[in-house]
C-alpha positions in Angstrom: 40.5 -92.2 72.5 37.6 -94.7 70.9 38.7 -98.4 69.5 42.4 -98.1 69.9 44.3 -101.3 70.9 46.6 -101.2 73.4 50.1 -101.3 71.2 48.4 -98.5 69.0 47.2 -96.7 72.3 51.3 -97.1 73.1 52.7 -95.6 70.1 50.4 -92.6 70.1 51.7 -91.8 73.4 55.0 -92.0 72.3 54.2 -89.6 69.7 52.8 -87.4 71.9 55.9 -87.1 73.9 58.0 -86.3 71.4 55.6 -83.8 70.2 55.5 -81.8 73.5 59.4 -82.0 73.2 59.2 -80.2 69.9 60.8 -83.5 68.1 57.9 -83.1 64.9 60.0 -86.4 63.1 60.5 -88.2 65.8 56.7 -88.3 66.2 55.7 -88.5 62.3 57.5 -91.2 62.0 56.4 -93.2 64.8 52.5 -92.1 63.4 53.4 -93.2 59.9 54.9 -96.5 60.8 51.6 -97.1 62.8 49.9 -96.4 59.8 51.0 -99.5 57.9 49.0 -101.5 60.2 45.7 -99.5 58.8 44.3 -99.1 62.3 40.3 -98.8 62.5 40.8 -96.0 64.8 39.5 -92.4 63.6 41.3 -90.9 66.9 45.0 -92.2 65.3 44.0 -91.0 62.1 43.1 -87.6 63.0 46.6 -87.5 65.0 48.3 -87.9 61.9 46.3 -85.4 59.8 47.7 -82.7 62.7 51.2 -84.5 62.4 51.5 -84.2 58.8 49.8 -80.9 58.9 52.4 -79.5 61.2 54.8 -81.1 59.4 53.9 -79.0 56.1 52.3 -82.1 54.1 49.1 -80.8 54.1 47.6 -83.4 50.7 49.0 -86.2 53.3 47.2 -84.6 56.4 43.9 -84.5 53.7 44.1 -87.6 53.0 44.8 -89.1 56.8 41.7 -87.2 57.5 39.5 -88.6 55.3 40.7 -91.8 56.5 39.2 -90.9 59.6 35.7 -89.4 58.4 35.6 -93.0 56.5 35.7 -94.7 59.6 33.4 -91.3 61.6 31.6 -89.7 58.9 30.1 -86.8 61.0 32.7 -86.4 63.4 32.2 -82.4 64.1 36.1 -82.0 64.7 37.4 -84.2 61.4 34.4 -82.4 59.4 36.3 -78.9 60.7 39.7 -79.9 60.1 39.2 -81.3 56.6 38.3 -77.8 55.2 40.4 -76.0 57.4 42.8 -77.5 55.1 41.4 -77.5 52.1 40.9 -73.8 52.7 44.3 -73.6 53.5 44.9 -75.2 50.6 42.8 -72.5 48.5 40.4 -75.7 47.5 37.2 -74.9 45.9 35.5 -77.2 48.0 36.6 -75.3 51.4 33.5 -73.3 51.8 31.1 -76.3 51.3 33.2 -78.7 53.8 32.9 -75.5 56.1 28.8 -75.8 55.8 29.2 -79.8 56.0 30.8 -79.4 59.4 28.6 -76.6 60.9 25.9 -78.8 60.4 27.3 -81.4 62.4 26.2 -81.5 66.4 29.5 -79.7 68.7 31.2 -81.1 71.4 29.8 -79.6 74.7 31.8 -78.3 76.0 33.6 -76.4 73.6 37.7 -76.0 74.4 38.4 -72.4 73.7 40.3 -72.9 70.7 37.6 -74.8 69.5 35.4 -71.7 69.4 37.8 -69.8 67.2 37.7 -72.1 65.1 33.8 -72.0 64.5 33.8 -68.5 64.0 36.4 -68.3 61.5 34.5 -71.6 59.9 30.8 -69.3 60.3 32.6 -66.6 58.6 33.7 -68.3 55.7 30.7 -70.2 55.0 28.9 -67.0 55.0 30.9 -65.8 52.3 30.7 -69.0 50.4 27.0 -68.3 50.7 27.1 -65.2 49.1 29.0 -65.6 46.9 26.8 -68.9 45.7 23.9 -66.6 45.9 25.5 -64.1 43.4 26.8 -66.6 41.1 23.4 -68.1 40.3 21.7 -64.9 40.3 24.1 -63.7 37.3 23.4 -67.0 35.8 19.5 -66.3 36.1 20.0 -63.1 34.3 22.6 -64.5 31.9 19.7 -67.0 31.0 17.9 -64.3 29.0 14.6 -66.4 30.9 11.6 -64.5 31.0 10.0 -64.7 34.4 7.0 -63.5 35.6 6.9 -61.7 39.2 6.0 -65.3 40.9 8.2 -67.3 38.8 11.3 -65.1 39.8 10.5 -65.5 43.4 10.7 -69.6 42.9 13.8 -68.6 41.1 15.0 -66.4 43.7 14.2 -69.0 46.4 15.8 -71.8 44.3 19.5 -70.4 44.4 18.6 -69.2 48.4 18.0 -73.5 48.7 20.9 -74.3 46.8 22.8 -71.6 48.8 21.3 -73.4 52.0 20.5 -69.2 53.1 16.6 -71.5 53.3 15.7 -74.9 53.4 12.5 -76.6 51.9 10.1 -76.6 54.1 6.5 -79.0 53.9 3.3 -79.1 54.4 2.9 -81.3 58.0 -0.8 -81.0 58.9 -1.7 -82.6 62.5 -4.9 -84.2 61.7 -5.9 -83.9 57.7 -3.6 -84.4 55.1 -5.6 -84.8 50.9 -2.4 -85.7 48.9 -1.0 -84.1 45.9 -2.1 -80.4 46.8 1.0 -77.7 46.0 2.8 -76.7 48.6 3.5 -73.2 49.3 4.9 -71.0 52.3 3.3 -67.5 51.0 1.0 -68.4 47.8 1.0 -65.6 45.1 -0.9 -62.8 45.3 -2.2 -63.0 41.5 -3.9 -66.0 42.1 -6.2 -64.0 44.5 -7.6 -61.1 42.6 -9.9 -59.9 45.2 -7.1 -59.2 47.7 -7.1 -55.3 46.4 -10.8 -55.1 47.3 -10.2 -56.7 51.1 -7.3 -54.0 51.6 -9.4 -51.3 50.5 -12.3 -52.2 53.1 -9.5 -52.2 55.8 -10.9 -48.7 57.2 -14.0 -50.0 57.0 -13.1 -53.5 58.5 -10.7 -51.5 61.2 -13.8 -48.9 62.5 -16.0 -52.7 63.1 -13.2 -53.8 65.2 -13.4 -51.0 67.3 -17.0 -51.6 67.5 -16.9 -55.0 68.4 -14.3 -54.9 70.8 -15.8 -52.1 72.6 -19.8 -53.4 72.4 -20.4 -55.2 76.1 -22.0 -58.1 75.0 -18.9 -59.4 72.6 -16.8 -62.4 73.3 -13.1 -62.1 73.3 -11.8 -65.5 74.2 -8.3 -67.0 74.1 -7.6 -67.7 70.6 -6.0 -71.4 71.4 -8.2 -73.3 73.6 -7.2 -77.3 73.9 -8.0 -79.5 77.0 -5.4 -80.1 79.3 -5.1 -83.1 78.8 -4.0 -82.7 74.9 -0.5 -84.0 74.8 0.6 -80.5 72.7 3.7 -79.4 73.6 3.4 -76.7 71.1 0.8 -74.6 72.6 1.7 -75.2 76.4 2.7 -71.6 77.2 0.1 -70.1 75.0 -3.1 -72.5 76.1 -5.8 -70.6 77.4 -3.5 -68.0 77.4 -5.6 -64.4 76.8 -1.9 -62.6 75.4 -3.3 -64.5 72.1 -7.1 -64.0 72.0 -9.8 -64.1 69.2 -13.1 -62.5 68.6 -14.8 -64.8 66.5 -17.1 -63.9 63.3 -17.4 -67.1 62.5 -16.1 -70.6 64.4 -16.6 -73.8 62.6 -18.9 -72.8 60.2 -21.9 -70.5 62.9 -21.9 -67.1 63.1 -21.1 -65.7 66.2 -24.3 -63.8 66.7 -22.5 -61.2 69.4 -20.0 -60.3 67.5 -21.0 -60.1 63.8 -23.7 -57.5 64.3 -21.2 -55.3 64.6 -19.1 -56.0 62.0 -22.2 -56.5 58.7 -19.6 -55.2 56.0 -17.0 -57.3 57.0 -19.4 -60.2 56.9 -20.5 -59.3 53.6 -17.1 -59.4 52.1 -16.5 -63.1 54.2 -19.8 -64.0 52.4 -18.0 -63.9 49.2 -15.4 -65.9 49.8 -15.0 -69.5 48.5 -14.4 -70.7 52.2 -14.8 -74.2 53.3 -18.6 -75.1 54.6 -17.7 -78.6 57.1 -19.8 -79.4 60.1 -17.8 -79.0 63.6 -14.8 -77.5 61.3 -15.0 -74.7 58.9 -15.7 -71.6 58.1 -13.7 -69.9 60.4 -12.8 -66.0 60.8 -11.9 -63.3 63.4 -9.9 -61.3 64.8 -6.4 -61.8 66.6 -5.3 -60.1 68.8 -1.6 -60.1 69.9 -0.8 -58.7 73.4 2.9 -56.5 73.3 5.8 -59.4 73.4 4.3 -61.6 72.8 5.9 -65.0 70.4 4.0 -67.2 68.3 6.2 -70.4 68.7 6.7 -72.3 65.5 3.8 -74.4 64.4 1.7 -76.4 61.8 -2.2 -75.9 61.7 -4.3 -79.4 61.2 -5.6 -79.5 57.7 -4.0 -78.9 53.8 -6.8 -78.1 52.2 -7.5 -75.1 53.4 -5.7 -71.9 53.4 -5.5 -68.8 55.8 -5.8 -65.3 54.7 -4.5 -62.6 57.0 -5.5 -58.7 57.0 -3.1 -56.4 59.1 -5.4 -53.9 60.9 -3.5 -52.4 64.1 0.1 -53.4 63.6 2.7 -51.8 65.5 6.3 -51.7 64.2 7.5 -54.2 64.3 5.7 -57.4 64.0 6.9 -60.5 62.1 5.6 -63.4 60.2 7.3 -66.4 59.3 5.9 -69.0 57.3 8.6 -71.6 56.1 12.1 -69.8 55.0 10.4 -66.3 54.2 9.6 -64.5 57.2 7.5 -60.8 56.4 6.3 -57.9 58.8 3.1 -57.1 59.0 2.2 -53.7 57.5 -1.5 -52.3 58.1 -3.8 -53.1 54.7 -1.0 -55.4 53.2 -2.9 -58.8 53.1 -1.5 -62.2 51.8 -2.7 -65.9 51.6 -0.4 -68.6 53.2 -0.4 -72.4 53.8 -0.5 -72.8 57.8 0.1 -76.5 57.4 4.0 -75.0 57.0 5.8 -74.3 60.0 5.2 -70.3 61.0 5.1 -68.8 63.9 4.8 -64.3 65.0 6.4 -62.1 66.9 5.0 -58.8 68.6 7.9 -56.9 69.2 6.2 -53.5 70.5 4.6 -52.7 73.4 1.5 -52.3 71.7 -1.5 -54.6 70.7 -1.8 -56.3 67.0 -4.7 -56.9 66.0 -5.6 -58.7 62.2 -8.6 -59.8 60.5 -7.9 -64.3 59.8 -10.1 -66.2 57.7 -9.8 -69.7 55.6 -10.2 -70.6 52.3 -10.3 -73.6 49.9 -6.7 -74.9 48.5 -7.4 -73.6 45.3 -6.0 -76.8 43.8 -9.5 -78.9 44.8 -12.2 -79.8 42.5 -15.7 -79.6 43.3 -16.1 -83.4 43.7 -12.5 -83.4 46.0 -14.1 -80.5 47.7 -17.5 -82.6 48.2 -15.0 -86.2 49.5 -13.3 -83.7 51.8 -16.4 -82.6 53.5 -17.8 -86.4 53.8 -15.1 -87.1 55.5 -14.1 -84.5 57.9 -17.5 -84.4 59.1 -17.1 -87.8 60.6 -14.3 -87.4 62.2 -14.1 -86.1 66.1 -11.8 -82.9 65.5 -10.2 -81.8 68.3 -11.8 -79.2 70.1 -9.1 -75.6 69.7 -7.6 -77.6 66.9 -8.9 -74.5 64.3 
């Protein structure tokens, strides 16, 4: 018990006692009378929820309970109990409570009992999910609104947020962070018109990977390379690590003589991108290659005002991609444009390699002078080296 004065601590056990001797009044009305005296004490209080409860007064157990969230407002058990009864009670409220308590940290150990009650709590805030989901996607089509493609994904991904089926994620770069840019996990394809010609180069950009990779003078080189000493918890099982490798067309804005004269149409398509130009920084493009089992593990890439474009190449089924809530498998030709400054991490599944084709870009939201202020300034600061 927490806070509970010794004549409170007294009664309680009284009421215990009659309780294990199957004497329910006897020990309600020991409870109650102890009420009168309005003890700070969220252990009493949730006593006399489950007395009252067991008693069949279940408003009066709702209401002892809240007493006791008042005084503990995330207690896990009191959070639990509160919609068991308002489910019991056929609330509306019941599956929301559920998805207040689930959210709460769990005693650890669990009792037994304990665990049935989480899964029967999981289970019904599942459904209270769904059925949220469903409701708001009849009232999008009730709405008669006329969305294009993208818009009805931010729809769609609205009532998943309000559902809590996703969360909002942000934009968390390590080291450069220009304010105001839009934030988005996957950004749509129609703002990138010239995705259809870079998937249907991918033959083309798929037989130079095979000539690079095979030509003896290339460089294939872990694709994270920090010092030691760089305090980065994220990367510690990936560091130097060759199950995550690159061969680099381009690294912080030079050519990577070796490897780009095998690769001269893929070059002339990167040539026609709108990619960043900053000394010790960007361009950047490769290839990344993905040994079999290999994970990803969730992370944020160091600047917002670029983007990353990824080409599939050689992707095994099945390899994942999660940027944010939304989380894709790769599919061979099936490019897209995402903000890496977004938590998102990989998976290779298979016991094959993946290998695809990563370049950046401009956030399309910069003007030429922002653009020009962005480049001043990166270019004077010491960036990491393995931070691209």
């Amino acid at each position: 018990m927490t806070s509970i004065a010794p004549d409170l601590a007294d009664r309680i056990l009284a009421a215990d006692r009659h309780l294990s001797g199957g004497k329910l009044a006897e020990a309600r009305s020991i409870l109650e009378d102890a009420a009168r005296l309005d003890p700070q004490a969220p252990d009493f209080w949730q006593r006399l929820a489950t007395v009252r409860k067991l008693a069949g007064a279940p408003l009066l157990a709702l209401e002892a309970i809240d007493r006791a969230l008042a005084l503990a407002p995330l207690d896990f058990v009191n959070l639990m109990m509160r919609a068991h009864l308002l489910d019991a009670a056929g609330h509306p409220e019941a599956g929301e409570a559920y998805g207040r308590a689930l959210a709460q940290p769990r005693p650890d150990p669990l009792p037994p009992m304990l665990q049935r009650t989480i899964a029967r709590a999981e289970a019904a805030w599942a459904q209270h999910q769904q059925t949220m989901a469903q409701r708001l996607g009849a009232a999008f089509e009730a709405s008669g609104a006329d969305l294009t493609p993208a818009e009805r994904r931010r729809a769609e991904r609205f009532a998943s947020n309000i559902a809590r089926t996703t969360r909002p994620y942000h934009s968390e770069p390590t080291h450069f962070a220009w304010p105001g840019l839009h934030e988005r996990e996957f950004h749509d394809r129609e703002a990138f018109p010239w995705l259809g010609t870079l998937e249907s180069l991918t033959p083309v950009i798929r037989a130079e990977l095979d000539q690079v990779a095979n030509a003896p003078a290339s460089q294939l080189v872990p694709y994270v390379k920090y010092a030691e000493s760089e305090p980065l918890a994220q990367w510690r099982d990936l560091n130097h690590n060759r199950d995550w490798t690159a061969i680099h067309l381009i690294e912080r804005g030079m050519p990577v003589a070796a490897n780009t004269v095998h690769c001269p149409e893929t070059m002339a398509f990167l040539a026609g991108m709108d990619q960043p130009a900053i000394a010790g920084c960007a361009a950047n493009a490769m290839f990344s290659l993905l040994a079999p089992g290999t994970h990803i593990p969730p992370h944020v890439g160091v600047a917002n005002f670029r983007l990353l474009c990824h080409l599939p190449l050689i992707v095994p089924h099945r390899c994942w991609f999660r940027v944010g809530a939304e989380t894709r498998d790769f599919a061979e030709a099936e490019a897209w444009v995402f903000d890496d400054t977004i938590e998102h991490e990989a998976r290779n599944e298979t016991g094959d390699l993946r290998v695809i084709l990563i370049f950046d870009l401009w956030h399309p939201d910069l003007s030429p002078a922002e653009r020009a202020a962005i480049t001043a300034a990166v270019s004077a600061a010491a960036l990491p080296v393995g931070a691209l």
